[in-house]
N, C-alpha and C positions, 0 to 999 in steps of 0.2 A: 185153634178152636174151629169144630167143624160150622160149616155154611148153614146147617140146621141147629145149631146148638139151642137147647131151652134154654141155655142160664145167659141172660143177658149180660152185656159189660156196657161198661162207657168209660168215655175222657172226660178225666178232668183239664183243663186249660189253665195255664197260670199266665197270663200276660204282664212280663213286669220290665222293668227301666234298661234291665241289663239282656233281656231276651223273654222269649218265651217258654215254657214246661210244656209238656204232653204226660199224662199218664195215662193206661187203660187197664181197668179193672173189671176183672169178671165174678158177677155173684156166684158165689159156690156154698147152697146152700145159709144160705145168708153170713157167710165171710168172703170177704175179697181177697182174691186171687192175680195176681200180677201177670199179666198177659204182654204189654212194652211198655216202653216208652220211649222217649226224645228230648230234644230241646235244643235250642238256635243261642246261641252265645252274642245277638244282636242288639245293638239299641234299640226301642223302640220308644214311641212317647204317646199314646194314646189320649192321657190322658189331658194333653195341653195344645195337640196337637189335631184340630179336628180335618184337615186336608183328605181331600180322596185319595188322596196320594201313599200316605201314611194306611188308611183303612188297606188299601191294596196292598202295600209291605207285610202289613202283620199278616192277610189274608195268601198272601203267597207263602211266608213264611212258617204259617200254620199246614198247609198244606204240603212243603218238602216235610215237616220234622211226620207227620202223617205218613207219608208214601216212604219216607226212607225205614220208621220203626214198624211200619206193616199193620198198622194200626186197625180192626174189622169191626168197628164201631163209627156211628155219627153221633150217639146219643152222648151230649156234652154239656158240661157243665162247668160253666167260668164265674172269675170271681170279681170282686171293684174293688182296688187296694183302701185298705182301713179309713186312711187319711180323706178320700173322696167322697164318704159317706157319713151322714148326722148321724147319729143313736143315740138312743136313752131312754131309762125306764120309768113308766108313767104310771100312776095308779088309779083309779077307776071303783066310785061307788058300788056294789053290787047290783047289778040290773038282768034285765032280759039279754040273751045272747042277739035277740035283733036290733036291738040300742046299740051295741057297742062299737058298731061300724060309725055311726054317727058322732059317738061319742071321743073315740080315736082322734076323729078328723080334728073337730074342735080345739083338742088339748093340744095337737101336734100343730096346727095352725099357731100358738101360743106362744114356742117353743124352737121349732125350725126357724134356722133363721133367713132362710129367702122363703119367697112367695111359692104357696104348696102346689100353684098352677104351675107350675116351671119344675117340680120335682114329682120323681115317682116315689109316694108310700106305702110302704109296707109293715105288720105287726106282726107279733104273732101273743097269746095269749102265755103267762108263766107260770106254770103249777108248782105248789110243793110238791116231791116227791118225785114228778115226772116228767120226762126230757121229753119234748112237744116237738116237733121236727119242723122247724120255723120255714113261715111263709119268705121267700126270696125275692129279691128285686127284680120287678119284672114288669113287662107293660100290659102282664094278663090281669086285668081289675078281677078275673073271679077266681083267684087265688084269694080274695079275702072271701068271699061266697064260699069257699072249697074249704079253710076254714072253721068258719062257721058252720059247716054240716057234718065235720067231722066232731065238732064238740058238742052236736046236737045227738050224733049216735050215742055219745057217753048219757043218753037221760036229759030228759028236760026237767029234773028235779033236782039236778047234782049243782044248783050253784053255792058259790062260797058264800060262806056268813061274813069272810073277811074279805076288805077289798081286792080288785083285780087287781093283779101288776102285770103290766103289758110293756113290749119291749116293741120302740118304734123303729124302723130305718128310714131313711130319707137321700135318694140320690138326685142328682140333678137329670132331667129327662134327655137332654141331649147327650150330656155322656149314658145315658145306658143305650139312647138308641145308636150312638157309635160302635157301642158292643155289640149290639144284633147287627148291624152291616155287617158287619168282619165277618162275621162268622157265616153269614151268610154267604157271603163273597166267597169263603173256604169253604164252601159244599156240607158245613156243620148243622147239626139239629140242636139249636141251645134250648134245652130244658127248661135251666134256670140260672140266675146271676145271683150270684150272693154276695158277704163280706169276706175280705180274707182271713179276718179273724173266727170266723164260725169255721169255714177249712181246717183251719190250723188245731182250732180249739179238736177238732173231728180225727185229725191224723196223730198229733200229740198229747192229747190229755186223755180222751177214751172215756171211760165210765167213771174216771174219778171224780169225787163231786166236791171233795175238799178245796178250800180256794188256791188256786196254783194263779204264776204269772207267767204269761209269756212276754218272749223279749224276740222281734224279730228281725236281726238287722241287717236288713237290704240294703242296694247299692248307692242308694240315692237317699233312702228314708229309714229310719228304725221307728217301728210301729212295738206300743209297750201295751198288752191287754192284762186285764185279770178277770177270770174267771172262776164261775162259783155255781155250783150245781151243775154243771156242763154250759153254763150260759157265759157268754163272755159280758159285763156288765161295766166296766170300766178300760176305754180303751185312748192313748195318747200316741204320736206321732214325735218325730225330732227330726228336724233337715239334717241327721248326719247320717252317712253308713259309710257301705266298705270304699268307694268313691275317697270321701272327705280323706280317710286312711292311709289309702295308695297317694294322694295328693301330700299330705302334710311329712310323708316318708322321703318321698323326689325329690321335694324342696329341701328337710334336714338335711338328709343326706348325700342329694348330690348325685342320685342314679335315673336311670331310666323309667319307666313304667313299668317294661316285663320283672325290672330287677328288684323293684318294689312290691309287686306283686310276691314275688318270690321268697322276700324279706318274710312279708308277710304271712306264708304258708311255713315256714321252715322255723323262724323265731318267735315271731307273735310273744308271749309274755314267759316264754321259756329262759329268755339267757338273760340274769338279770347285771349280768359284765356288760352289756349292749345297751347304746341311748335307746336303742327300739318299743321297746317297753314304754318308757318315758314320752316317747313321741306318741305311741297310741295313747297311752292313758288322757293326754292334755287333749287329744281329739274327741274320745268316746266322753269327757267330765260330762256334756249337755246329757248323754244320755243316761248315764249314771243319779245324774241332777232329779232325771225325769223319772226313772226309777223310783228314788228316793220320793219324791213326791207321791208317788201312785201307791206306795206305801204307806202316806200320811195320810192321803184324799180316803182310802181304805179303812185304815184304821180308825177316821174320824167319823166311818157312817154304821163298824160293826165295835159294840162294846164287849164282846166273846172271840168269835173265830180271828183268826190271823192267818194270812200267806202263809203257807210251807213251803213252798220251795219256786226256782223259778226255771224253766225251761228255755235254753235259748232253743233258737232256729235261724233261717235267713244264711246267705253265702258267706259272712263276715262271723258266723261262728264256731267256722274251723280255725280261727288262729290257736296256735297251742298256749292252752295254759289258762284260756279267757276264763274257762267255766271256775278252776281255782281261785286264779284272781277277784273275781266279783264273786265269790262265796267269802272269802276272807273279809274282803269289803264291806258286804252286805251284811256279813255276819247270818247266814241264812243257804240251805243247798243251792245247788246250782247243777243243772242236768243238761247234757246236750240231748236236742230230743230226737227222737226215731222215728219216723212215720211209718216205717214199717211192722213197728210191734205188733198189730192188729191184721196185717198181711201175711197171706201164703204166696212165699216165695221160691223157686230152688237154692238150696243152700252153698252151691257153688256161686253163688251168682251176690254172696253177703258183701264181700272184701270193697267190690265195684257200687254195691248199691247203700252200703253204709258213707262210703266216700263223697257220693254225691246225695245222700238224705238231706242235708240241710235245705238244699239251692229244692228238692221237689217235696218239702213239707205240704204245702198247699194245693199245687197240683193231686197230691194223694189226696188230699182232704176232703176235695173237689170229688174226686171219681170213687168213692166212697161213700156222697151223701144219698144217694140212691140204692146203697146196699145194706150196709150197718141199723 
């Protein structure tokens, strides 16, 4: 990209247990265009870990995976893993659009469950019919003011006869301001912080508005959303991921870590002659549990639509065979997802960049929300 270029790009950032993501995407005409990326195969612990020490790790480590993929943006965009953040949707008598800041605060003072001075909130308002491009975590209070003036362009005459449904989030204030140090620290312009499940929902579901589930299992956590009109509205967490996997493999079986690992990429639910299978199944049951539930909690609030199908993502959904497995299971599709269906890529560059789609779901999702 030339030093003058008009089409702006940015990084998305994925800070997560196992390392960090980089992506950078250039608007082209309002689709995004893959320009690099990177990523640090490190532990990191942000989120439990509040040390200067730690902010400086991730903030040095943000900065090689930067200077090594060539990266010519600062305008960035990071996310707060699902688990860190409250949500839920609230609904709201029909009033004046200057009442509803007020009215917000009140309900989610109700409802949050620590003290709303100790968190930052955010809403955004949810229309039928149309994807609102949600306010994000952030410690700018006039993002709700920004807002509110965009849904005042649409007419002071257009409100609903039926209730408002508003979708709140709630982080804890000191973890987001550990998120603006870092980035700071790394010479970054953070935009905005959102959920990882609004990324995800942005690089893997797209325009579809039917209700799909995502399933995404990370190293440390598997985070289970469902989404419906592009909103993600039911979202659950499980202390298992690919972690627990490689753990319950070493011990069975008696190998190393590299060689469990390896287990893992080569067999996964392919050879059903092998305990292997059988060792992951008894590990991933919570998550499958939790599945199954998000499936009941679903069905018990819609008496018409139904899930179609479920999307995984996260590092732990390359093992071969998973997506069969838990379709058989589930009795229901089951899809590995692509975040780059909605990206221009070069096509030489598919073999590499399919290999590693799972582990930059959300990074893409991220460096996207500003183009799409």
């Amino acid at each position: 990209m030339g030093l003058f270029s008009s089409h702006p790009s940015y990084l998305g950032v994925d800070i997560g247990s196992a390392g960090i993501k980089v992506v950078e995407l250039r608007n082209e005409n309002g689709r995004p265009r893959l320009l690099t990326y990177g990523f640090a195969e490190e532990p990191v612990d942000i989120i439990h870990d509040n040390s200067p020490k730690m902010a400086e790790k991730i903030a040095i480590l943000i900065k090689k995976i930067c200077q090594d993929s060539q990266v010519s943006s600062k305008k960035t965009i990071a996310a707060l893993p699902t688990f860190s953040v409250f949500s839920s949707i609230i609904s709201l008598p029909s009033m004046e659009k200057k009442d509803i800041v007020k009215a917000v605060y009140w309900q989610a003072k109700k409802i949050v469950p620590m003290p709303l001075e100790e968190m930052t909130l955010d809403w955004k308002l949810l229309e039928s019919g149309n994807k609102v491009k949600e306010v994000t975590i952030t410690e700018k209070k006039s993002a709700w003011n920004n807002l509110l003036g965009k849904e005042k362009e649409k007419g002071e005459n257009d409100n609903n006869k039926n209730d408002l449904k508003v979708l709140i989030a709630a982080a804890p204030k000191k973890l987001v301001l550990r998120y603006v140090a870092a980035f700071q620290q790394a010479g970054l312009d953070l935009l905005s912080l959102e959920t990882e499940n609004f990324a995800m929902e942005r690089s893997m579901v797209g325009g579809d508005r039917n209700p799909v589930m995502m399933v995404d299992v990370g190293n440390i956590t598997s985070d289970i959303t469902v989404v419906e009109n592009s909103i993600p509205i039911l979202s659950r967490s499980v202390d298992v991921g690919g972690h627990s996997i490689t753990q319950a493999i070493i011990n069975s079986m008696h190998v190393d870590e590299k060689r469990a690992e390896q287990f893992k990429r080569d067999i996964g639910f392919a050879n059903d002659q092998s305990n292997l299978p059988k060792i992951i199944e008894s590990v991933i049951n919570p998550i499958i549990n939790e599945i199954k539930y998000c499936f009941d909690l679903y069905a018990s609030a819609q008496s018409e639509r139904r899930i179609e199908k479920i999307i995984l993502t996260g590092g732990s959904s390359f093992l071969p065979q998973i997506d069969k497995y838990l379709a058989q299971l589930l009795n229901i599709k089951v899809y590995i997802g692509d975040p780059w269906a909605r990206v221009i890529y070069p096509l030489e560059l598919k073999p590499i960049l399919m290999s590693i789609a799972p582990r930059l779901s959300v990074a893409v999702g991220l460096a996207m929300r500003e183009i799409v």
